[in-house]
Structures are given as structure tokens and as C-alpha cells.
C-alpha atoms as a printed R data frame, in Angstrom:
    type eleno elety resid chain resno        x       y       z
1   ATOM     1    CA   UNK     A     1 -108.126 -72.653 -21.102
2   ATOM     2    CA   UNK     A     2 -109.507 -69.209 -21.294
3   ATOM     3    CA   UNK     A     3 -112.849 -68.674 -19.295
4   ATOM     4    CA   UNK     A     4 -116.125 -68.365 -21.968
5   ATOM     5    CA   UNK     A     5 -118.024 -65.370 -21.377
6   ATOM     6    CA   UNK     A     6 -121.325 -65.105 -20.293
7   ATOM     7    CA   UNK     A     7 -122.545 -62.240 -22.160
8   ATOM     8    CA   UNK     A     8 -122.542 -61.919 -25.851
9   ATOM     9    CA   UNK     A     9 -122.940 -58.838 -28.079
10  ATOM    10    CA   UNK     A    10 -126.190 -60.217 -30.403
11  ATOM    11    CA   UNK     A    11 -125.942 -56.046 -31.668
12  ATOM    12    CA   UNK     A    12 -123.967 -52.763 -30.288
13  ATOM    13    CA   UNK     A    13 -127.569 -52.643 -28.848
14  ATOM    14    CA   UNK     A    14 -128.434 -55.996 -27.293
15  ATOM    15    CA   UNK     A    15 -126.389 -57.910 -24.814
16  ATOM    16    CA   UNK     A    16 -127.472 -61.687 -24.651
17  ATOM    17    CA   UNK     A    17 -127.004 -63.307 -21.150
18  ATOM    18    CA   UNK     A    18 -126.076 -67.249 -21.496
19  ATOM    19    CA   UNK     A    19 -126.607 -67.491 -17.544
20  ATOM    20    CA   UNK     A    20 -130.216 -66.441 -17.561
21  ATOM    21    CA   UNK     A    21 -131.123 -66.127 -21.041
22  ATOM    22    CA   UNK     A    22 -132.081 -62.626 -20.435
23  ATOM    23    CA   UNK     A    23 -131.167 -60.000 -23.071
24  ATOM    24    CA   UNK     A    24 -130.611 -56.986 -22.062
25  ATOM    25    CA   UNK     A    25 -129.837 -52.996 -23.382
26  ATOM    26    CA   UNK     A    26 -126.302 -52.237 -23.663
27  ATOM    27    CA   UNK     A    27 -127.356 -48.279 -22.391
28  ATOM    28    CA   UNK     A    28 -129.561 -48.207 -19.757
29  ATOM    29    CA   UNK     A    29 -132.089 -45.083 -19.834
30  ATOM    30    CA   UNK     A    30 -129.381 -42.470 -18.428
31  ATOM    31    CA   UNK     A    31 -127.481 -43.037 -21.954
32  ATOM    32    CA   UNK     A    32 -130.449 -42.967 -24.013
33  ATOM    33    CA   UNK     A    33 -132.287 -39.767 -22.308
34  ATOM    34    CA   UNK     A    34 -129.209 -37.830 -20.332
35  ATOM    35    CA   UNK     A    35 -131.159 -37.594 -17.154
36  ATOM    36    CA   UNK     A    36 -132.464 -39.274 -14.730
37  ATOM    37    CA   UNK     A    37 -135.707 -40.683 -14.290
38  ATOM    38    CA   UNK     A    38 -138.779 -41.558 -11.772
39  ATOM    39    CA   UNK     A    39 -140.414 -44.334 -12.154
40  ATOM    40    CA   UNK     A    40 -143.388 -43.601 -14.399
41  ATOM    41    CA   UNK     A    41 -140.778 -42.401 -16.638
42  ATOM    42    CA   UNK     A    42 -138.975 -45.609 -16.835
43  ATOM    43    CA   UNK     A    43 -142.256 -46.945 -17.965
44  ATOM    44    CA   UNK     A    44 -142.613 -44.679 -20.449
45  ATOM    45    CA   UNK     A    45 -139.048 -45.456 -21.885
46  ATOM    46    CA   UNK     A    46 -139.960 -49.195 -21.925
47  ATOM    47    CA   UNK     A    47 -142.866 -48.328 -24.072
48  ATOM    48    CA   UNK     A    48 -141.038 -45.519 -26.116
49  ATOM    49    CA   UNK     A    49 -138.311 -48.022 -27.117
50  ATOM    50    CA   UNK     A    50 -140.617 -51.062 -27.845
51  ATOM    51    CA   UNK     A    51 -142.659 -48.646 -30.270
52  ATOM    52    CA   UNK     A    52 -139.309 -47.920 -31.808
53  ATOM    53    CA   UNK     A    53 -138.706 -51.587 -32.167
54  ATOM    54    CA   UNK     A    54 -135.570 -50.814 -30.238
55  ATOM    55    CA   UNK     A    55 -132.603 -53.637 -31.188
56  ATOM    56    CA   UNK     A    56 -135.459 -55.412 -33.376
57  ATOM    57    CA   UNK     A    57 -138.221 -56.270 -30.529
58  ATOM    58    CA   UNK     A    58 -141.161 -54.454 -29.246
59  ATOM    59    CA   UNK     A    59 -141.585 -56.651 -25.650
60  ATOM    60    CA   UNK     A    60 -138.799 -54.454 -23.449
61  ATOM    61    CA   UNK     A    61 -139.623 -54.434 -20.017
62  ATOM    62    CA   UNK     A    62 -138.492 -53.148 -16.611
63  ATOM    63    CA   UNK     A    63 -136.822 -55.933 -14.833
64  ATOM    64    CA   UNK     A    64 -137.639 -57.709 -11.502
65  ATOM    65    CA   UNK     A    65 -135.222 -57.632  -8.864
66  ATOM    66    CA   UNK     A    66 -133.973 -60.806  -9.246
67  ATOM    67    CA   UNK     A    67 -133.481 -60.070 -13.054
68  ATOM    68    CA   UNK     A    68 -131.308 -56.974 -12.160
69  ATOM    69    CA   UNK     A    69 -129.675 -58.778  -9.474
70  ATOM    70    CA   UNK     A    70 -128.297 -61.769 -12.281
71  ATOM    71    CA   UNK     A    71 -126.270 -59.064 -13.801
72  ATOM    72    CA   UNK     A    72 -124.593 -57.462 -10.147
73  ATOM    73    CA   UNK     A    73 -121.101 -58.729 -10.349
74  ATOM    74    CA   UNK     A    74 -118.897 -58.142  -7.218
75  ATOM    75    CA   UNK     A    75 -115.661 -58.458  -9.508
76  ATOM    76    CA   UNK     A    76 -116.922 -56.414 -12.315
77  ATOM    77    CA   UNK     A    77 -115.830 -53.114 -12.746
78  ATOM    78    CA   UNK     A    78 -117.693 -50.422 -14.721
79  ATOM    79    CA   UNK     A    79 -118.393 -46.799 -14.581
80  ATOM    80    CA   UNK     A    80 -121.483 -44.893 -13.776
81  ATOM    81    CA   UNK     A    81 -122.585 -41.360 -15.008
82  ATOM    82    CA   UNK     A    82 -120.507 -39.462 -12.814
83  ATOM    83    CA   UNK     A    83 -117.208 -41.411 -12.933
84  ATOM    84    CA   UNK     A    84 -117.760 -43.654  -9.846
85  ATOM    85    CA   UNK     A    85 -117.786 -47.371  -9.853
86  ATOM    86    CA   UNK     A    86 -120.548 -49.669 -10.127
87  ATOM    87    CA   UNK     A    87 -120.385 -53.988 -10.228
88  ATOM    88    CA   UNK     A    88 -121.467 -54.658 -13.389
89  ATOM    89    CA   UNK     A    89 -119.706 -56.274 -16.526
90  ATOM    90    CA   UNK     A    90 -117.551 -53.904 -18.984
91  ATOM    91    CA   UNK     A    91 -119.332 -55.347 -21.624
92  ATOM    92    CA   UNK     A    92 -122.710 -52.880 -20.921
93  ATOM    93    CA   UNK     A    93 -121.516 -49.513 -21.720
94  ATOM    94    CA   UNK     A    94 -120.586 -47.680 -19.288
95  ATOM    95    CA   UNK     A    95 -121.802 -43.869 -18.124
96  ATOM    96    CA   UNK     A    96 -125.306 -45.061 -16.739
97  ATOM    97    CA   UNK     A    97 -126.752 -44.776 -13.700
98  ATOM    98    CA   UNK     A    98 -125.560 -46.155 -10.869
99  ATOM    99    CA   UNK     A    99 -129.192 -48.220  -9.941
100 ATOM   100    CA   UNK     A   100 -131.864 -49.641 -11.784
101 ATOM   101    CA   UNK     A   101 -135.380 -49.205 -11.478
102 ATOM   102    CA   UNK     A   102 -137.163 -52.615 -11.072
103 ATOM   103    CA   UNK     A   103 -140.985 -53.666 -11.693
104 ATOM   104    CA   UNK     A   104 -141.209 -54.719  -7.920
105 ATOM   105    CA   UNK     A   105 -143.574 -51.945  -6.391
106 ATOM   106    CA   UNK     A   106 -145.333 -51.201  -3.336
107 ATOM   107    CA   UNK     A   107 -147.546 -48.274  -2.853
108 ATOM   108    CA   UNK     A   108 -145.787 -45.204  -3.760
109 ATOM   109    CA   UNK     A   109 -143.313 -47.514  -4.216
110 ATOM   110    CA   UNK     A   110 -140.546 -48.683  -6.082
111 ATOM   111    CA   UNK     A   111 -137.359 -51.048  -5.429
112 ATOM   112    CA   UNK     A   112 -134.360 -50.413  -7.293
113 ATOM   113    CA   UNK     A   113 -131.250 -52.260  -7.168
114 ATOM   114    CA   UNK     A   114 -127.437 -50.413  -6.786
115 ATOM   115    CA   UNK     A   115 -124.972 -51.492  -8.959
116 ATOM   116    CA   UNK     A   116 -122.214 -50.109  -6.479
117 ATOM   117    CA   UNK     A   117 -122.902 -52.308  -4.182
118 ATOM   118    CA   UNK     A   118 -125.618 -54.916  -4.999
119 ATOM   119    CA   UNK     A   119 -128.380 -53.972  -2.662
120 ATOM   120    CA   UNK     A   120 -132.052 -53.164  -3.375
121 ATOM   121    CA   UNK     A   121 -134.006 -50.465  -1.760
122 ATOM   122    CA   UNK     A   122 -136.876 -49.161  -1.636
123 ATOM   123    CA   UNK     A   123 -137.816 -45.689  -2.981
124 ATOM   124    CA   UNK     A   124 -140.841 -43.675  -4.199
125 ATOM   125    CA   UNK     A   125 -141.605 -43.938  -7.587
126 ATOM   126    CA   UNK     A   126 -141.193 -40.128  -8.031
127 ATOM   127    CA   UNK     A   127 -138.019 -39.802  -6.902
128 ATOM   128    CA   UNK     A   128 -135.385 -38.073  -9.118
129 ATOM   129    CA   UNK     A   129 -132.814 -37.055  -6.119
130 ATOM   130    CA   UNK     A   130 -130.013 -39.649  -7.198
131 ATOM   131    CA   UNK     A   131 -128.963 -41.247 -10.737
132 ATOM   132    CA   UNK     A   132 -132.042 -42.963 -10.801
133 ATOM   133    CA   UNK     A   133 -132.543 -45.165 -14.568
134 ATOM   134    CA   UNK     A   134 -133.406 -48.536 -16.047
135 ATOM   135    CA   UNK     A   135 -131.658 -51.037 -17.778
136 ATOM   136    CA   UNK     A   136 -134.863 -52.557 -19.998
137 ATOM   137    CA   UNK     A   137 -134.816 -56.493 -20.192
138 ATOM   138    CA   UNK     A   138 -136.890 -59.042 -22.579
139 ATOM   139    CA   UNK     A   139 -136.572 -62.727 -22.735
140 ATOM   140    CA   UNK     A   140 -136.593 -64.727 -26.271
């Protein structure tokens, strides 16, 4: 009996979680904007895209860590911006960045989580050095 996926397409846009009910972006901000971006920034694209009505909803959010961890899949195979792997599901498109920014902060700063290996750190919000972006999340 074949094995029923967990994520469903609800647009090309919107990528509907059955495990957590989370929906998520199918292009995470390095798609959307071609660069990466500091934390502030991710804010801004959360706002940016729910003025847009992005995928038909206006309440698109960074996600926490345990939201970004639900989608870390250590048998998933996609590809980041720069060709490498990262654990997440084929069915997000692939060509992001390689971490997500979460809404976890203290201080300065930030934690994000890496999709090559599953793993949050710590980092300051203004930090741009690697393929920092965010994969937005909302919740019907």
C-alpha cells in the first residue's frame, strides 16, 4: 500500500502539513528576494507578503523552532541555493537557503534552525555572513 504523504500542495504557493497542520511557503525568502537576509529583514518579508495577501492570507509569520524543526527530515533530500543538500521534503522548492530564521530571540539574538543537518543555533539578528532566510508559516 503506497505510503500517504504528509504534505499537500493547497496552491504552487502553499504547502499544507497534515502532521502539524501548519501551512507553510513553498519558497522560503531566498527565492522570493535572491539574497539573504538578517533578521529584521525576515520580519519585514513576513509583513511584505501578508500585505500582499501572499497565497490568499495576511497572518504569515516567522516560525518557532519547534515549527521549523516539524519540517527537518533526516531522509529528505532537497537542494539549497548553492547546490548543497539540505533535509527537507522535495515537495518545498528547492534553491533556498540552507537555515531558517525562527521567532525564538534573545538579545541581539536570533536562533535559526539548519536544514543540512537539523540543528538550531544561535546567531545575531544582523547577521548576513551565511544563506541566512525564512520559510514564513501560518496556521488555519
Amino acid at each position: 500500500m503506497e505510503k500517504k504523504s504528509r504534505y499537500l500542495k493547497s496552491s504552487e504557493d502553499v504547502i499544507y502539513d497534515s502532521v502539524t497542520s501548519l501551512s507553510w511557503m513553498a519558497k522560503d525568502s531566498q527565492l522570493h528576494l535572491d539574497k539573504a537576509v538578517s533578521w529584521d529583514e525576515a520580519n519585514e518579508f513576513a509583513a511584505e507578503m501578508n500585505k500582499k495577501k501572499f497565497g490568499g492570507h495576511d497572518d504569515w509569520r516567522m516560525p518557532t523552532i519547534h515549527e521549523a524543526l516539524s519540517i527537518h527530515e533526516k531522509e529528505s533530500l532537497n537542494k539549497d541555493s548553492a547546490g548543497s543538500d539540505i533535509q527537507i521534503s522535495s515537495i518545498f522548492a528547492p534553491g533556498g537557503g540552507n537555515c531558517t530564521w525562527t521567532s525564538q530571540t534573545r538579545g541581539k539574538e536570533a536562533q535559526i534552525l539548519f536544514y543540512v543537518n537539523g540543528f538550531p543555533y544561535w546567531y545575531e539578528k544582523n547577521d548576513q555572513t551565511i544563506s541566512h532566510a525564512v520559510r514564513l508559516v501560518r496556521r488555519d
